[in-house]
N, C-alpha and C positions, 0 to 999 in steps of 0.2 A: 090541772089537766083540762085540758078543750080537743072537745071529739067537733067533729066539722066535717060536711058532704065532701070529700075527697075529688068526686067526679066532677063538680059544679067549680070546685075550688080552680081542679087543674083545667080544664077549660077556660075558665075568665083566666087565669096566668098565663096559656098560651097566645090568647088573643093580646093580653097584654103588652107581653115581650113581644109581639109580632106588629102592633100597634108603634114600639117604640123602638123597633130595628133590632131589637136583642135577639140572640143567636142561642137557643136553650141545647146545651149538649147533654145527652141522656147520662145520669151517671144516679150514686146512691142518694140524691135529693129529686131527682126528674126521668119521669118514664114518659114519653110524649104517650099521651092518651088516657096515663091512667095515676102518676100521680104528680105531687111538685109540694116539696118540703123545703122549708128557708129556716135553716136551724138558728139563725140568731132572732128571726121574727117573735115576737113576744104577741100575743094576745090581743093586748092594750093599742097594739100599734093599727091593729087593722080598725080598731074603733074610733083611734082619733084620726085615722086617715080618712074614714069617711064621713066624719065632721068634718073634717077640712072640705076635701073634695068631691066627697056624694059615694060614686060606684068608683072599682075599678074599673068597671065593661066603659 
């Protein structure tokens, strides 16, 4: 299990997607403002993303 800032989360993923042309429509994984769930996302993945690449922001 991983508990994670929710608000800080959904922020950098807005900026994100908007940074990269994506179009986020509200549904049961995205509330614009307050939350942003990617249910295949694993854990691990946002750790070697940012060895890869550093931040999302």
């Amino acid at each position: 299990m991983c508990f994670i800032d929710g608000e800080n989360l959904t922020i950098k993923s807005q900026a994100f997607a908007k940074k990269k042309g994506i179009d986020l429509k509200e549904g049961p994984h995205f509330k614009n403002d307050v939350y942003m769930w990617r249910p295949s996302a694993r854990p691990i993945d946002v750790i070697l993303y940012q060895r890869r690449y550093g931040s999302y922001s």
